[in-house]
N, C-alpha and C positions, 0 to 999 in steps of 0.2 A: 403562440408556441405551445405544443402539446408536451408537457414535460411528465409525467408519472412516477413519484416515488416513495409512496405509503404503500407499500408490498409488505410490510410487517407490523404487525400491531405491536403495540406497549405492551399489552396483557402478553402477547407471545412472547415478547422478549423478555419479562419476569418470570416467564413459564420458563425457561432455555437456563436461565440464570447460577445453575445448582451445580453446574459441573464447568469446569474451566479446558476441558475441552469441546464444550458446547458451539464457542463461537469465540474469538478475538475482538477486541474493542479499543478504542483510543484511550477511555479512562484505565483498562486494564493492564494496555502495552506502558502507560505512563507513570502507573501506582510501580507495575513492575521494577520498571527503571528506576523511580526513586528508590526504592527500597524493595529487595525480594521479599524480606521478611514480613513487612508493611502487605504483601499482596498476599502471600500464604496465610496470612490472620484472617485476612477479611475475604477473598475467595474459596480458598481452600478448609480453613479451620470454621469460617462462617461466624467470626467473632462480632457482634454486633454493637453499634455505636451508637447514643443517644444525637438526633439533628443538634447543633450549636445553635446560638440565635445567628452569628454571623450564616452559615449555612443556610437557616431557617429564609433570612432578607433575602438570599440569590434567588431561592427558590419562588420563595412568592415572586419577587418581581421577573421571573421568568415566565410564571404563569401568567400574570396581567400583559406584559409582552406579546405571549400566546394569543391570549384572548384581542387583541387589538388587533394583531395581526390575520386571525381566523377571520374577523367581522369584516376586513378590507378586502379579503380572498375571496369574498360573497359580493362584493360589493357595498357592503355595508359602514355605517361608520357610526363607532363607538364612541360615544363624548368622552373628552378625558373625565371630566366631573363626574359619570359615570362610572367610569373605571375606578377611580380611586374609592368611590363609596362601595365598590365591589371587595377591594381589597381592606376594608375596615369592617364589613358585613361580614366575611369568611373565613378573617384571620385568628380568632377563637379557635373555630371547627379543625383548621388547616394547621394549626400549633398543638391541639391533642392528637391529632394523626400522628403527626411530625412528632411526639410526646417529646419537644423542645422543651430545655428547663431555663425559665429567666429567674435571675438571680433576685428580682421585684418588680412589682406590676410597674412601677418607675421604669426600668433598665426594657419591659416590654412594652411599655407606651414608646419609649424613645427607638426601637424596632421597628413597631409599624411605622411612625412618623417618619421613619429612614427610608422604609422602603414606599410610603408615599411619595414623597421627595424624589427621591430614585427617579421614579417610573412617571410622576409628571415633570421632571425636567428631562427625560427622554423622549418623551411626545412633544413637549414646545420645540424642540429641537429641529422637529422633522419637517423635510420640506414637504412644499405643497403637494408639487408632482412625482413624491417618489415612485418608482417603478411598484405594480402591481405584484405579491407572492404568487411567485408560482410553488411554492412547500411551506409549511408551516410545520415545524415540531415534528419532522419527516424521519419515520423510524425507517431504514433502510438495512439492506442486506446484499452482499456481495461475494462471488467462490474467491479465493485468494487465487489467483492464477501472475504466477512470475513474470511480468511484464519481458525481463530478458532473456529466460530459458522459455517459457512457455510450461510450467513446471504447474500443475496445480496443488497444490499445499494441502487438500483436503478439508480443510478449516475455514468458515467463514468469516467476514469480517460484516463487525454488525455495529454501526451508531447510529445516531437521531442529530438531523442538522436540524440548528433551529429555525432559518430562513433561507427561501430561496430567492433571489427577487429575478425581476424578467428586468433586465437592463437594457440599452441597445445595443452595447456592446458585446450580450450575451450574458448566461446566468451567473448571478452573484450568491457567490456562497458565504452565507455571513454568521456567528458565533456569538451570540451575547454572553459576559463576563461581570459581575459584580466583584470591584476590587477595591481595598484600603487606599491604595498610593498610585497615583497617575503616573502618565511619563511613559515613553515610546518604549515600548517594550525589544528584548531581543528576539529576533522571527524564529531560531532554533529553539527559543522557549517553546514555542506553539510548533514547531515543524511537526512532531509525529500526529496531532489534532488536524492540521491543515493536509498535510498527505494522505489520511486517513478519508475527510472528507471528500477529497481529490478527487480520490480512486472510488468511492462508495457513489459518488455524483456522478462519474464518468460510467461505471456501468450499468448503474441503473435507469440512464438516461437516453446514452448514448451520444452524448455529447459534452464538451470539455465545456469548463467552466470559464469563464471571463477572468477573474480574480478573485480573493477570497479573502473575507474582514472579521476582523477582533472589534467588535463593539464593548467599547469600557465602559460600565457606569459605576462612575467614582464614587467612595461613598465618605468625603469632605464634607465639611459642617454644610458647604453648600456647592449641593451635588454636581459633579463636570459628566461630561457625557465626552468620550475619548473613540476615534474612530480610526483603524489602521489598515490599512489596504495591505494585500501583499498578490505578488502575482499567477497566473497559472502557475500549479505543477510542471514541472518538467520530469524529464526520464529519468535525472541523476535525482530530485527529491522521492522517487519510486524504487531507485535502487537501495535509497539510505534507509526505505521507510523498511522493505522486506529484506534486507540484512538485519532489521532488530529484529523484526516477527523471527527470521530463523533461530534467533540469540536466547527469543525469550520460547520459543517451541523446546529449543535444545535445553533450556531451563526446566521447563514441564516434564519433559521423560527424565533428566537427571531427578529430578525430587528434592534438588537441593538450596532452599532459599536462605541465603543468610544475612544478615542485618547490614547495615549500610547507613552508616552513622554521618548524620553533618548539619546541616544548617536548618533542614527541612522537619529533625528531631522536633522541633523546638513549637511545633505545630503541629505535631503528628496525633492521632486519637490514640493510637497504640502504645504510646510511650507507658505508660503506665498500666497497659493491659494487655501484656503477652511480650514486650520486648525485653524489661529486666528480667523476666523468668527465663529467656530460650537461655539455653546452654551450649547452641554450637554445634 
């Protein structure tokens, strides 16, 4: 199956990154909705956040992820024992990047050791014959065009799927997740992530996806590996997806972000840097 869809580079999309009318994104449409205020900090005012460790674990094990997955898309195969001494060799370098603060070289030893854990009990997991990637860490780019009007929106929509795989039922569009608490999530959680990929998959391919997965990796004293299927897009998840995008367009020409206070506070970076200041 000839699939193509590394049409945008990372470095590009950093470059794109400065103006929020640049391009639309899933993690943008999503900061959005939880909180405007939350999105005008961190897009717009460009308030900048130190990486948490929790943050810091997703990351790395999304990269060792990567990296397994690039070596399989070669043909190649990376020992897990390998890989984990990757992620003990680089995680210094990858944590002054990240200029992550752990509270003690204790609290950062039990880090890497998590996200060791993590990511080889995600590879014993995996079956023998899983299907070959067809995308690995696929930055993609799409015109927003109204699936119901034919309306084109002007504005791109731009994300990075993290795997593609070739199934025989057709491509499987799948999400790795680093999360505290297991347990079958609700698919409205992830709807605007999963229509986002939908529609970025479907055009840049040209062909509709099989179904599309939340891979969990639990992060319990001893790690679960949590997998959720959900199925094609349909027209009505396409309608729900660009009645936000209009919601949160119409949000951008108004100018108006205001705070949206609840549960999600309580995790927020900004609570303490920019939200008790606004005044409304």
């Amino acid at each position: 199956m000839n699939t193509t869809l590394d049409i945008l580079s990372r470095d590009g999309l950093a470059e794109r990154a400065g103006s929020v009318w640049a391009y639309i994104s899933p993690s943008r449409l999503n900061t959005w909705l939880a909180c405007p205020l939350k999105f005008r900090l961190k897009y717009i005012d460009g308030v900048e956040t130190p990486s948490t460790p929790s943050l810091f674990v997703g990351k790395m094990v999304h990269a060792a992820l990567e990296s397994h997955y690039r070596h399989r898309q070669l043909g190649l195969t990376l020992e897990s024992a390998a890989m984990l001494r990757r992620i003990r060799t680089s995680w210094g370098q990858a944590a002054g990047e990240e200029r992550v603060r752990f509270k003690s070289a204790a609290d950062e030893q039990a880090a890497m050791k998590q996200t060791v854990d993590l990511v080889a009990a995600y590879l014993a997991q995996l079956p023998a014959n899983e299907p070959k990637p067809l995308a690995v860490e696929a930055a993609v780019e799409a015109p927003l065009i109204d699936p119901a009007s034919g309306e084109n929106l002007g504005i791109p929509l731009v994300g990075i799927m993290d795997l593609v795989l070739d199934e025989p039922a057709g491509p499987l569009v799948v999400d790795f997740k680093t999360t505290a608490r297991g347990g079958k999530p609700l698919e409205i959680t992830h709807e605007i992530q999963l229509s986002s990929y939908s529609y970025l998959f479907r055009h840049t391919s040209q062909q509709p996806e099989s179904a599309l997965e939340i891979r969990n990796l639990v992060k319990t004293k001893t790690p679960k590996i949590e997998t959720h299927r959900y199925a094609a897009r349909t027209e009505r998840h396409y309608r729900r997806l660009f009645a936000v995008i209009r919601s949160y367009l119409d949000a951008l020409d108004s100018g108006r972000f205001v705070f949206r206070p609840g549960l999600g506070c309580g995790f927020c970076d900004f609570r303490d840097r920019g939200c008790h200041s606004w005044d409304g």
